[in-house]
Every structure is written in structure tokens, then in C-alpha cells.
C-alpha positions in Angstrom: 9.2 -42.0 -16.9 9.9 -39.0 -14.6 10.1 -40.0 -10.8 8.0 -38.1 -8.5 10.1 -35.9 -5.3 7.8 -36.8 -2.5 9.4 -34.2 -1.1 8.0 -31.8 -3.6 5.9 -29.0 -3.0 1.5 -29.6 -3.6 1.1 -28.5 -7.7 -0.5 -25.1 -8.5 -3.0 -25.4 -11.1 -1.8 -22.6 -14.1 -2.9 -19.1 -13.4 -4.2 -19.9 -10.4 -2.3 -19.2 -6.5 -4.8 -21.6 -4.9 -3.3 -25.2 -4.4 -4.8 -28.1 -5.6 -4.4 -30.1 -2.8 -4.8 -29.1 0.6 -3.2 -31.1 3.2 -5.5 -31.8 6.8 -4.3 -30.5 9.2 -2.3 -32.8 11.7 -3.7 -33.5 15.2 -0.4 -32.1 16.8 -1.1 -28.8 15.2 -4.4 -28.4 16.1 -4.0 -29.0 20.1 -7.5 -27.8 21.3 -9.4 -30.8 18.8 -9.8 -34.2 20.3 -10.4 -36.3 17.3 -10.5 -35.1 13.5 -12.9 -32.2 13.0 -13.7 -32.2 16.4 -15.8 -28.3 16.8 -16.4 -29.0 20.7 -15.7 -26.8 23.1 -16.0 -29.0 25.8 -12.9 -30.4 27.9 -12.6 -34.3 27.3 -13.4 -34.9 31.2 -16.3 -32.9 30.8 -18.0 -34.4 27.6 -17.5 -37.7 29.4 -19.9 -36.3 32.1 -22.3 -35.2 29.9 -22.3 -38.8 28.4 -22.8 -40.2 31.2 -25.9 -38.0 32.1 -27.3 -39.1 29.1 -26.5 -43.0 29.5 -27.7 -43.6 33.1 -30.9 -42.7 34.7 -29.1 -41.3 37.7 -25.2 -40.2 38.6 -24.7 -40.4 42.4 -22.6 -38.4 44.0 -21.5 -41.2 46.5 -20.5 -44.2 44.0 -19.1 -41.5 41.5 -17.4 -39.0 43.5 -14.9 -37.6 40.2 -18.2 -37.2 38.0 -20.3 -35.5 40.5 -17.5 -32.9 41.3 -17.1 -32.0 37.6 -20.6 -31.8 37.0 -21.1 -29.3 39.4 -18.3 -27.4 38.5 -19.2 -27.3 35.3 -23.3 -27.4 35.6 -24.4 -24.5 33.6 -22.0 -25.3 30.7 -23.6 -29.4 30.5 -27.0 -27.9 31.3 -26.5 -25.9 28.0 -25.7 -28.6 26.1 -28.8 -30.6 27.5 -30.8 -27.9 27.2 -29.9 -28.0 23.4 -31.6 -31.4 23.3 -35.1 -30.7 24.8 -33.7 -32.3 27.9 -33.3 -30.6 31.2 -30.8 -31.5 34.1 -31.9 -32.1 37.5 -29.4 -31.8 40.7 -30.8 -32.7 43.8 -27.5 -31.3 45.7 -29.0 -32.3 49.1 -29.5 -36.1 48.2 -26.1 -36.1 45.9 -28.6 -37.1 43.2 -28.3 -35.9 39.4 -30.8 -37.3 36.3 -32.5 -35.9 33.1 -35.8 -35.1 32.2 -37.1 -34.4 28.9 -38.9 -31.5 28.2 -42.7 -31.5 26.9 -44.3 -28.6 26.0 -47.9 -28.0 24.6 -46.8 -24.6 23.3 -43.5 -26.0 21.5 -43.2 -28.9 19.6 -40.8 -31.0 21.1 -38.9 -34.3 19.8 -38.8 -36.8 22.2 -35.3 -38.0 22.7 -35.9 -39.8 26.4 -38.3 -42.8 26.1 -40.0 -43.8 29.2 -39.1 -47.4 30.7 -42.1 -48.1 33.2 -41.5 -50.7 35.6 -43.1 -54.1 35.9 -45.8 -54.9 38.8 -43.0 -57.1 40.7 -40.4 -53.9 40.3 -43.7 -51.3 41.4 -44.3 -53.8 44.2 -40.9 -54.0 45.2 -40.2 -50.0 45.4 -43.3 -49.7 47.2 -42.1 -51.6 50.3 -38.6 -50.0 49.7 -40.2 -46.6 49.8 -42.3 -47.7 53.4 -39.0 -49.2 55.1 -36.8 -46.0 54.2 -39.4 -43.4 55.4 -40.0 -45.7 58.9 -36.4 -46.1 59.7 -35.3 -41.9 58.7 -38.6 -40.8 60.7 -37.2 -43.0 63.7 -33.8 -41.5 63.2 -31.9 -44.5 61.7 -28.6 -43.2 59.5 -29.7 -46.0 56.7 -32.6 -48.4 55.7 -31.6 -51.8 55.1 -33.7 -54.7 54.3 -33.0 -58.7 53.9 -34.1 -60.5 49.9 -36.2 -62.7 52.0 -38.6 -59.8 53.8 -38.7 -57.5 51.0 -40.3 -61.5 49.5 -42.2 -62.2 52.0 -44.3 -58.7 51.9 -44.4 -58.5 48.3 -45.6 -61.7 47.1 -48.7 -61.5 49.1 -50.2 -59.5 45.9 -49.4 -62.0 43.5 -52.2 -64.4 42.8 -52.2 -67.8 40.9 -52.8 -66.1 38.5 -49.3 -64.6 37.8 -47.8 -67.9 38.1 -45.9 -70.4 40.2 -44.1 -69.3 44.0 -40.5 -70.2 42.4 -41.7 -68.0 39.2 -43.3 -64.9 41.5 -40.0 -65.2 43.1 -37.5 -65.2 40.3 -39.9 -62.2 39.0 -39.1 -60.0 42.8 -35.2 -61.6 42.4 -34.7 -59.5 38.9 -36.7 -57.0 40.3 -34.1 -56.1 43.2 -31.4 -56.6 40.6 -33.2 -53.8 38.4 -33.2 -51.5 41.0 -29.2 -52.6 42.3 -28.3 -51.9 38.9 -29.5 -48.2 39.0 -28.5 -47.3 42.4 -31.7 -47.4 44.6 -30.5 -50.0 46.5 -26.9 -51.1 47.3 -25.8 -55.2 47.9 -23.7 -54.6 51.1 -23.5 -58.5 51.6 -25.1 -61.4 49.9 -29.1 -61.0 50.1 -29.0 -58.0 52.1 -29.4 -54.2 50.9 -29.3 -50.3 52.0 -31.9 -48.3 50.2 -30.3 -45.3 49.0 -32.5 -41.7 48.9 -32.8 -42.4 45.5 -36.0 -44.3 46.9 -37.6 -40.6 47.5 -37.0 -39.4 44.1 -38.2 -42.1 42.2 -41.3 -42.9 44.2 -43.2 -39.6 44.6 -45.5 -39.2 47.5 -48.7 -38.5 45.1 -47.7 -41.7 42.9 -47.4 -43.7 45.8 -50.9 -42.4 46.9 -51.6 -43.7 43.6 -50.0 -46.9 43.9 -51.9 -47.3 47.4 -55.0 -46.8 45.5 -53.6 -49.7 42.6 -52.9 -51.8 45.5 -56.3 -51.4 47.0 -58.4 -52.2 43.9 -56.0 -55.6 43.0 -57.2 -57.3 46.4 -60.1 -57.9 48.3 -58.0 -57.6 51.3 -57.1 -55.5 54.1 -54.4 -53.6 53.8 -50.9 -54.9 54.9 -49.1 -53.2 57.4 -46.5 -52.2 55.1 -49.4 -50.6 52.4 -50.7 -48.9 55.5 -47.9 -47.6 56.1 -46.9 -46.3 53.1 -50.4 -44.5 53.2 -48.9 -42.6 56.2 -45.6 -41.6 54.2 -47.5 -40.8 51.7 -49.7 -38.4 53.4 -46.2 -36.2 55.1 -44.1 -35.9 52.4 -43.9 -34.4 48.9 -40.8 -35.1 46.0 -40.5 -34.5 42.4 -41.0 -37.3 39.9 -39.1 -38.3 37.3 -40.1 -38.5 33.9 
């Protein structure tokens, strides 16, 4: 048996220059690829942006100061790359706010690659107050809203009915409902059971849907209006912000 020379060059099949083998090509000579057959052109910083555009519903410019710089540095290039999705960027530079939309078009069809996740009554409920307390306390001049578990409670279990439950379940169900909204940045735990609403509030609660959500309110009680729904009526009436899809 003849022993094989690793060391030997690849074999060239007869009458032919091409060789039979091609070696890949190692990652230390090919510097600009991150990972095997990488064809990005994107730096690796950068592609982590875009991810993270694309995992969250929002990247705040406060909580991630190193994303928000690079995104804006390099906007038009991640707003290509978005763009080649169906799915269109949104920076709201004055609010330190950025999230995606996806586009919809009657003209174009369009595949849908962001799937709406509507919030519950207890979460609507809760947003609703969160939405009246940030608008009173900017209007009067206040730096930041901040509200206490047990008033943001207090407020918005008066439109539950026995219907929806126990008091310790209609509770658990505006507990999770705060954490929902902690978890994507609308409101911030600064110590136990007490929160700042963020401006986030004004993006995700449009003045038209909260007329709308006045209107909702209205027609699930037989009631006067609360303070808090009246005055939400009031915000609702000076003020006009883009929704989110």
C-alpha cells in the first residue's frame, strides 16, 4: 500500500487544469466575512441593530444609548435593509423613540412579516389612565409622570364587572398588565410599586384611538364618566400622534 503525503498537492484530473478539489477558503483569509459564506455588507455592530429593530417593538434611545447612536448613524443603510422586507423604520428623534411598521399596500401585494399583538382590556384599560396622568402632569409642566400600582388599581378596576371575575383575579389581570407594558418600555419600575411613564405613552396611544377607546369605555358602562375618562376626552381632543401598527 502506498502512503498518502498530506502534504501533497489537491490531484488534477487527466487532461484537465481544473482541480478536483477546491479547498474553502479560511476565515483568516477572507477578513471582511463574519461567519462562512457570510455576503453581508453590514458591520457586525450594525446587523446587531437591525436585529434588534426587528426583535423589540421599540429601541429607546434612553435605556439603549450604544444602539440608538448607531442607528442613527447608520439609518438609511438599516432602513434599506427593512425596506427590503415590506417593513418601514420609524424614528421619532424628538421622543428618542425608534419601531417598525409593516407596510400594506392595496396596489402591491405585500407579505406580512409583522403580526399584530393587540392588547387585552386590563392592558387597554391600563394605557388609558397611563395616557390621562402623562398628558395632565406635561400640560402642568411636570419633567415626568409617575404613578403608584395601587392608583393606576384603583381607577381601572372600576370597569371591570362580576362578570370578569373575582377582585384578587381583576387585580392579578392589571398586575401583568403593568408588567406588559414595563417589559416594553412605556413605563419604567423606579422603586417597588411605583412607575414613570415614559413618552412612549403618546406613541402607542394615539389621540383618535383614544377618542375611540373613550367611546369603548362609554358604551361598557351605564355610568358617568370618571374623572380620569373625562379627562382623557380632553387630551384627546388637543393632541394628534401616529399609531403604530
Amino acid at each position: 500500500m502506498t502512503d498518502v503525503d498530506p502534504s501533497a498537492p489537491a490531484p488534477i484530473a487527466v487532461g484537465d487544469d481544473t482541480p478536483a478539489f477546491i479547498a474553502p477558503v479560511a476565515m483568516e483569509n477572507d477578513p471582511d466575512g463574519l461567519f462562512a459564506g457570510d455576503s453581508g455588507v453590514l458591520d457586525a455592530e450594525v446587523r446587531r441593530v437591525l436585529v434588534r429593530i426587528l426583535q423589540r417593538r421599540f429601541l429607546l434611545a434612553e435605556s439603549s444609548p450604544a444602539e440608538w447612536k448607531l442607528l442613527l448613524a447608520h439609518q438609511q443603510m438599516i432602513e434599506s435593509r427593512l425596506n427590503d422586507l415590506f417593513v418601514r423604520l420609524v424614528v421619532d428623534h424628538s421622543r428618542g423613540v425608534a419601531y417598525k411598521e409593516q407596510v400594506r399596500s392595496d396596489e402591491l401585494d405585500v407579505p406580512i412579516l409583522l403580526k399584530d399583538e393587540a392588547y387585552s382590556r386590563a392592558e387597554t384599560l391600563v394605557l388609558v389612565y397611563l395616557r390621562t396622568v402623562f398628558q395632565r402632569e406635561t400640560t402642568a409642566g411636570t419633567g415626568s409622570a409617575r404613578v403608584d400600582v395601587e392608583e393606576v388599581e384603583q381607577t381601572v378596576l372600576t370597569y371591570f364587572s362580576e362578570s370578569d371575575g373575582t377582585r384578587a383575579s381583576q387585580q392579578r389581570a392589571v398586575r401583568t398588565a403593568i408588567a406588559r407594558l414595563d417589559r416594553e418600555g412605556i413605563i419604567e419600575e423606579e422603586s417597588e410599586g411605583r412607575y414613570r411613564i415614559g413618552p412612549l405613552i403618546e406613541i402607542v396611544l394615539s389621540a383618535e384611538t383614544l377618542r375611540d377607546l373613550k367611546r369603548w369605555l362609554d358604551e361598557q358602562t351605564t355610568d358617568a364618566a370618571t374623572p380620569a375618562v373625562r379627562e382623557a376626552e380632553g387630551v384627546a381632543s388637543g393632541t394628534t400622534e401616529g399609531e403604530l401598527s
